[in-house]
N, C-alpha and C positions, 0 to 999 in steps of 0.2 A: 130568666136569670135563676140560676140554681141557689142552693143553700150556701153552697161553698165561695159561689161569687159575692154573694150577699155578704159574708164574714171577711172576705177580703176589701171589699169595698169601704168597708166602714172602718173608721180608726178605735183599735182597741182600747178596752178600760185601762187604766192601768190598776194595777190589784196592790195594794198596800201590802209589805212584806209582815211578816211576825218578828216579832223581838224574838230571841233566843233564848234569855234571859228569861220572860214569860209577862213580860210588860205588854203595853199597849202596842198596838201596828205603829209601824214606823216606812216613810217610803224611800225609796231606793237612794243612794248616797249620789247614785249619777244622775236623779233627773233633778234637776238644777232649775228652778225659776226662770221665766225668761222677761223679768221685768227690769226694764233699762233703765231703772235707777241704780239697781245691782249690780247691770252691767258698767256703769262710769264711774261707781265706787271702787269696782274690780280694776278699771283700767287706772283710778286715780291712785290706787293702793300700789298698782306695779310701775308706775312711773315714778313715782315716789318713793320707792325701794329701788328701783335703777339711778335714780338721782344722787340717794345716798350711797348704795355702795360707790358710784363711780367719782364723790368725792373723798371719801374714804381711802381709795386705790389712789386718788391724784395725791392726797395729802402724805399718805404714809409709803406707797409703792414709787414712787418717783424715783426709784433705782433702774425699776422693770421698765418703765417708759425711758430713760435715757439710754437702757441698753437695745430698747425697738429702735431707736433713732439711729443709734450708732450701725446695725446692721443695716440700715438703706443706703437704698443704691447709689454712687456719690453724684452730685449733681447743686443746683443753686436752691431747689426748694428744699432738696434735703438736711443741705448746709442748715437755712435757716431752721430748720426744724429742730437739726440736734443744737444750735445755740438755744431753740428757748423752750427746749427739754436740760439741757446743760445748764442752764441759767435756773430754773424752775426746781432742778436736782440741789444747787449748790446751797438756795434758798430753805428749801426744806430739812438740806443738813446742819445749815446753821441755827436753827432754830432746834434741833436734835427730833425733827419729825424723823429721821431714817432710822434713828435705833431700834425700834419695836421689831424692824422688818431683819436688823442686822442682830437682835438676840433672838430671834426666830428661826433664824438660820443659823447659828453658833448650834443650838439646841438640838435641829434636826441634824447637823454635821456628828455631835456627840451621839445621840442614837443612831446614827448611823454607821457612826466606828464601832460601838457597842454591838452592835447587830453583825457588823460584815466586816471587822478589824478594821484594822489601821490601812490607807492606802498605803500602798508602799511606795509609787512615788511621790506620794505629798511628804515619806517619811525621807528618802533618795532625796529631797529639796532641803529639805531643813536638816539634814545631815550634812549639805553641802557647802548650806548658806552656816552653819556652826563652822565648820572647816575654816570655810574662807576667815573668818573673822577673830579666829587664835590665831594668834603670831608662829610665824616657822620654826623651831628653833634649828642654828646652822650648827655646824662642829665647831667655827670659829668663832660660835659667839660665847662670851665667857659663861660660866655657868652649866655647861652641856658637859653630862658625862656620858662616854659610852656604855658602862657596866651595867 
């Protein structure tokens, strides 16, 4: 066996890197302990932060989830789904869980007119929906002048 087999064979040091700064050695940010108490703290921490955001999303997003429901495909499990996404939605609005999520989006819609103007058929709508909603005035109704 050679020299070279020998240094292959055997698992290397690992060599403590330098501080940059001029501190003491410090060792590599990626090698990671492998003691499995660390590892079920690590899994207990990421379960526990999926736990909370995905009550977070249930409590305050309940818009987002009745609009997943609504685009499934029609059928009897679907049915039930969007009733107790729909029901789940009406609950959360009555208690005013949905505002956060509905001035968060007012907000993004105003930077975003700001940014990229005004759309112009959102303005084509409310132009239209103003229209409808003034009275006509006729030639025969009193009060109309032509001049």
């Amino acid at each position: 066996m050679s020299d070279t087999d020998k240094l292959l064979a055997e698992p290397a040091e690992k060599a403590p890197l330098t501080n940059p700064s001029g501190g003491a050695d410090m060792t590599s940010p990626v090698d990671l302990p492998t003691d499995e108490a660390d590892a079920q703290n690590a899994l207990l921490w990421t379960s526990i932060a999926i736990a909370v955001a995905t009550a977070v999303l249930l409590l305050f997003n309940a818009e987002a989830l009745r609009g997943w429901a609504f685009e499934l495909e029609p059928g009897p499990q679907s049915e039930r789904i969007v009733e107790i996404t729909d029901g789940w939605y009406r609950q959360t609005e009555r208690f005013y869980l949905d505002r956060p999520v509905a001035v968060m989006s007012e907000w993004w819609d105003g930077i975003k007119a700001m940014e990229f103007g005004a759309d112009e058929q959102a303005g084509d709508a409310v132009d239209a929906e103003a229209a409808a909603a003034e009275p006509e005035t006729r030639e025969e109704e009193p009060g109309f002048s032509p001049e």
